[in-house]
C-alpha positions in Angstrom: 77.4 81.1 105.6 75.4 82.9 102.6 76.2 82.3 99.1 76.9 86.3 98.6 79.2 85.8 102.2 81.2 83.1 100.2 81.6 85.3 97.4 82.2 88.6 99.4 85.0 86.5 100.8 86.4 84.8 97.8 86.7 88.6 96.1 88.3 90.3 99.4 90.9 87.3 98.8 91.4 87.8 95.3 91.5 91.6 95.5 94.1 91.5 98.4 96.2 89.6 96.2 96.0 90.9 92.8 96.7 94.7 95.1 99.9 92.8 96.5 101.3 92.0 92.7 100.9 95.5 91.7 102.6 97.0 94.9 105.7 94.6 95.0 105.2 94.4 90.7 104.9 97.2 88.6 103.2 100.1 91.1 101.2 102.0 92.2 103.6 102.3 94.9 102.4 105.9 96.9 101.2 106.1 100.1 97.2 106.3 99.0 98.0 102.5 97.5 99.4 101.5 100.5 97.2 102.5 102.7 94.4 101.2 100.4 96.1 97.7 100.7 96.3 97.6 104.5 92.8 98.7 104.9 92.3 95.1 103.7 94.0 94.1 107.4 92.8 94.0 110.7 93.9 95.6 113.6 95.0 92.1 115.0 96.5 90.8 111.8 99.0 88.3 112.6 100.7 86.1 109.6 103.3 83.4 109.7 105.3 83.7 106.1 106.8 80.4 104.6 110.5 81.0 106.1 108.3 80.9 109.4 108.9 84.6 110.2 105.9 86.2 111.7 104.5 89.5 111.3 101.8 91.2 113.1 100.0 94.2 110.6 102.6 96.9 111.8 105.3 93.9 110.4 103.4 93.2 107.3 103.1 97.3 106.3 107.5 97.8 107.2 107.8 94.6 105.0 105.4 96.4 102.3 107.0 99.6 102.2 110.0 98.5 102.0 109.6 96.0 99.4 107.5 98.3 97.1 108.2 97.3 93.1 111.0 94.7 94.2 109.0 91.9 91.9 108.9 93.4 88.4 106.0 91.8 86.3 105.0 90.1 89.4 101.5 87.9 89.0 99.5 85.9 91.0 97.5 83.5 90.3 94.9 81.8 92.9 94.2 78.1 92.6 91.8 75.8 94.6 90.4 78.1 96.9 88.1 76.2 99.3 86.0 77.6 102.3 86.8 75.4 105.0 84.6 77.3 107.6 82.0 80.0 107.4 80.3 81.3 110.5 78.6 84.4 109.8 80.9 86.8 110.8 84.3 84.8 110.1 85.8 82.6 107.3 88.4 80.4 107.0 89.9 79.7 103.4 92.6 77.2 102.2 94.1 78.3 99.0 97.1 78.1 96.9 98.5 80.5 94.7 101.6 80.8 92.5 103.7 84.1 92.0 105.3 84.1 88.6 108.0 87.3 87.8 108.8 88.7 84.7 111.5 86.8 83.9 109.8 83.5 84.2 110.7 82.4 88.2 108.5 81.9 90.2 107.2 80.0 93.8 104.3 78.6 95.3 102.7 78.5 98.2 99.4 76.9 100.4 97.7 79.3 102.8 94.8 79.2 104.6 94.0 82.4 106.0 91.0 84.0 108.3 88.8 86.8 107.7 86.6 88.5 109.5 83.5 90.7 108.8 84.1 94.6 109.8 80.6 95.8 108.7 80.3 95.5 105.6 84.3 94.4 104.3 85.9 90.9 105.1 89.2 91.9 106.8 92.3 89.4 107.1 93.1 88.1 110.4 95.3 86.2 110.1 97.4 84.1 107.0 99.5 81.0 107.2 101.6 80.6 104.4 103.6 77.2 103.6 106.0 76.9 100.3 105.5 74.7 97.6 108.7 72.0 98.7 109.2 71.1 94.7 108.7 74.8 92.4 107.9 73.7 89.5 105.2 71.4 91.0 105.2 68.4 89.0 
């Protein structure tokens, strides 16, 4: 994989995660943000959340809409983001990011998720997700 693939990939991820503070945070919450975050999503998306539920992309919009502004003063924060395969037109990242609330709570969580090149956008394929067992990590 290219240097500017890596990076295209590390920013999709980053992007797609700071867009998921502000719609279960603090808004926008309207139907053009929403549809702006799922266009980061692929027709096959398929993700397997850390209580083990799984959601195909239809799953993951019904669980945005109706969780819209639920996390006020939501932030997340990436960490350790490694690319653990790159193959010109698919990636493979391991991650793990933290999601802190306003008030101070929080979780974390390890993911490794897939991506994969729709001309020129990285689109998510799929996302495991596996909770930090101890939150605050010591």
């Amino acid at each position: 994989m290219m240097k500017h693939d890596e990076l295209a990939v590390s920013a999709q991820v980053r992007d797609t995660l700071a867009q998921i503070a502000r719609w279960l945070g603090d808004g926008p919450h309207g139907e053009e943000a929403l549809a702006a975050l799922m266009a980061g999503f692929d027709a096959d998306f398929a993700m397997v959340a850390p209580s083990g539920a799984r959601l195909d992309r239809q799953g993951l919009r019904a669980f945005f809409q109706g969780a819209a502004g639920s996390r006020p003063g939501l932030e997340i924060a990436l960490e350790r983001m490694t690319l653990l395969m790159g193959d010109g037109d698919a990636a493979t990242v391991a991650y793990y990011e933290t999601q802190t609330l306003g008030d101070g709570s929080g979780n974390g969580r390890h993911a490794t998720a897939v991506l994969f090149r729709d001309g020129a956008n990285w689109r998510w394929r799929h996302l495991q997700e596996t909770g930090e067992a101890v939150w605050p990590p010591r």
